[in-house]
N, C-alpha and C positions, 0 to 999 in steps of 0.2 A: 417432400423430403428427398424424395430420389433425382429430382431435379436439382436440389441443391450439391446432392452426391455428384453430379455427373459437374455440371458447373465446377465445384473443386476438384475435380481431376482434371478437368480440361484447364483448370489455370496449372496445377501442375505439371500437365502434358507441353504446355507452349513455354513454361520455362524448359524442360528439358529439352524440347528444340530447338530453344534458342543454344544451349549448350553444347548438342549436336551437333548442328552448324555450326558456331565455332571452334569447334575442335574438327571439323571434316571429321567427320564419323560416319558410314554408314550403319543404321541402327533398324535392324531386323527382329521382329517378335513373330519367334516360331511356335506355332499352334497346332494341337491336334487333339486327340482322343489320348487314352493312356491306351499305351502299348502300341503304338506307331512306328516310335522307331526315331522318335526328332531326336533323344542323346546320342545313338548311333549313328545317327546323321551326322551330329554336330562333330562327335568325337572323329570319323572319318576326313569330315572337313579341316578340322584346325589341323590334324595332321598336316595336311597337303598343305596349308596357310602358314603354318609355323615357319619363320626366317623370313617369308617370303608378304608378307604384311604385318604391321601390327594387327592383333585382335584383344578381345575381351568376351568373359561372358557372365550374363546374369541368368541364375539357376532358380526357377520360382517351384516348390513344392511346398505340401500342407503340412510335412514333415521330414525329416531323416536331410542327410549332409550327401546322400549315397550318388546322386548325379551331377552334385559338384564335385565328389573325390572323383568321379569317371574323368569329371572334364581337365584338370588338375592331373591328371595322372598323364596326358596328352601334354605338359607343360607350357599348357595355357592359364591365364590364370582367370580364376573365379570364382564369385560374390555369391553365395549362397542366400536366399530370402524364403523361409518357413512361413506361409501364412495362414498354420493353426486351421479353423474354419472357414475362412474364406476359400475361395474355387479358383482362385484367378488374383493375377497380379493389379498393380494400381500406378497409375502415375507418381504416387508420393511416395511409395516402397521403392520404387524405383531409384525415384531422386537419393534416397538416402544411401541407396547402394553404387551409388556412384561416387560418395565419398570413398568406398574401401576398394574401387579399380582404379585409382590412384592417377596419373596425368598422360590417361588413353587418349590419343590422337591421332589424326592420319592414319585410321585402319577401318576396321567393322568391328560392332560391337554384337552379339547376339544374344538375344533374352528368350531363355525358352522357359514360356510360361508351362501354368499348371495343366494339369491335362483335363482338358473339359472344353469341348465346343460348343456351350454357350455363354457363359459371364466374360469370356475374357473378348469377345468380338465386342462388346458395347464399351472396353474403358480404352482410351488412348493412350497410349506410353510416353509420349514425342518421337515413336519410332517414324522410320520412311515406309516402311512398308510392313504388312503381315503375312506372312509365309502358313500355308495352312499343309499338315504334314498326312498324308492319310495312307491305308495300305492297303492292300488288297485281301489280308484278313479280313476286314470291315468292310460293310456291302456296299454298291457303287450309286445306290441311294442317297449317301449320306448328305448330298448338298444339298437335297430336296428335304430332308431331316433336319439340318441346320440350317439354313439357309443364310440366316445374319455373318453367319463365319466366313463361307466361302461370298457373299458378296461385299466383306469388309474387307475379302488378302487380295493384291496383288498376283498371290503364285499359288497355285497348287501345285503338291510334290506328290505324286502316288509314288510310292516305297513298297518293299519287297517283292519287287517284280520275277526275284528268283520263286517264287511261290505257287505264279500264277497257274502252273499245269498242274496244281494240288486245291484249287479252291475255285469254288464260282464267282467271278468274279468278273465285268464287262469292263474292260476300260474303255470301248468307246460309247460307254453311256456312260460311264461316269464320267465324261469329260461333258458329253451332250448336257447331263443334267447340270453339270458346274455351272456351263454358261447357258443356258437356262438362267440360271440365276447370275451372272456375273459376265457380261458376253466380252469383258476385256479381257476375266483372268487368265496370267499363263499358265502353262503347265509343263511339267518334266516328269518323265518315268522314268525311275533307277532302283537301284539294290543298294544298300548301305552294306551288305552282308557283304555280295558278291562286288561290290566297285562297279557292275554294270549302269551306265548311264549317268555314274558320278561325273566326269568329267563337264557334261553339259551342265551342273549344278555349278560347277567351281568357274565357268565360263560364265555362265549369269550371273554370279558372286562380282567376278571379274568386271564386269562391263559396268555392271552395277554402282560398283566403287568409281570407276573413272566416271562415270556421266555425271557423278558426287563432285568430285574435282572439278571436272568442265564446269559445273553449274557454282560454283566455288570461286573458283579463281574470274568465271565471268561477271559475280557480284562486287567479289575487291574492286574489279577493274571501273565497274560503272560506279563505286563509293570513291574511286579514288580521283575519276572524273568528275563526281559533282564537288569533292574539296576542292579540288586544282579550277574549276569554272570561281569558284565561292573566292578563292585568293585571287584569283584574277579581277576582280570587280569590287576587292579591297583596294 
């Protein structure tokens, strides 16, 4: 049974990649504990993104509209997805939520899942990458607690680093233990509150999108090479 489960996500998950990609979209599933700080995150973000790319976002909680009106109030727009008792979003919830963010293209989309660092590392969205959001309220253990999380993301973000002279809290073993587990993931320390260290985040957002594009436009180019070989040997 749960093989079949994962099986239908993942035929889910490769349609929306395929989707992804042609719409040039980078598509981030931002993850973490509840009470991290990934809305604040986000909300901080689109600010600074507004005019300046398209964006989108998908909002996944068990209940309540309360962090898609956050993101919405930033005049961004977003898809709110409630899913009841489930812990974690799905591939297929996904897909449906992308009928109501309407003809997003050429920007980043961001899905921030439910709060829970373990169901949502085992299902694939068709995003590019998973962003694992964590703070330094929470102990610097937590990669060696979860382990499947941080070695499923891309990036770790430790957030509210304006904290740090008020709690115990190591970040260079919490970075040790990540890669311990994960010896590619990156990582970034910033303040959502205070802006501290935001700028490297919207910098990695940045590069992010364009390596999107390079990798994009170097696809068209080698399809539009095997047509043009294909008429020539008509």
């Amino acid at each position: 049974m749960e093989l079949d489960l994962f099986s239908l996500n993942n035929r889910h998950a490769e349609a929306n990649r395929a989707h992804f990609e042609h719409s040039s979209l980078l598509v981030l599933n931002l993850v973490s504990s509840p009470g991290a700080g990934k809305t604040r995150l986000l909300e901080e973000t689109l600010m600074a993104q507004l005019g300046c790319i398209e964006v989108g976002v998908i909002e996944g909680d068990q209940q309540t509209t309360r962090d898609a009106d956050r993101i919405r109030e930033t005049g961004a727009h977003a898809v709110q997805i409630n899913t009841g008792s489930a812990c974690h979003l799905d591939a297929h919830m996904v897909s449906h939520a992308l009928d109501d963010l309407g003809m997003l293209r050429n920007g980043i989309l961001y899905i921030e899942n439910v709060g829970n660092l373990v169901c949502p590392a085992n299902f694939d969205l068709g995003e590019a990458a998973k962003v694992v959001i964590l703070s330094v309220t929470e102990g610097d253990d937590k990669p060696l607690k979860y382990p499947d999380m941080f070695a499923a993301s891309k990036m770790m973000v430790i957030n509210k680093i304006d904290l740090l002279p008020h709690v115990d809290f190591d970040v260079a073993q919490c970075i040790a233990n990540a890669r311990l587990i994960n010896p590619d993931i990156e990582v970034l320390e910033l303040s959502a509150q205070t802006g501290a260290g935001l700028q490297g985040w919207l910098d990695w957002l940045e590069e992010s999108y364009q390596a999107l594009v390079a990798d994009r436009i170097n696809q068209l180019q080698e399809e539009l090479e095997t047509l043009q070989r294909q008429f020539d040997q008509e």
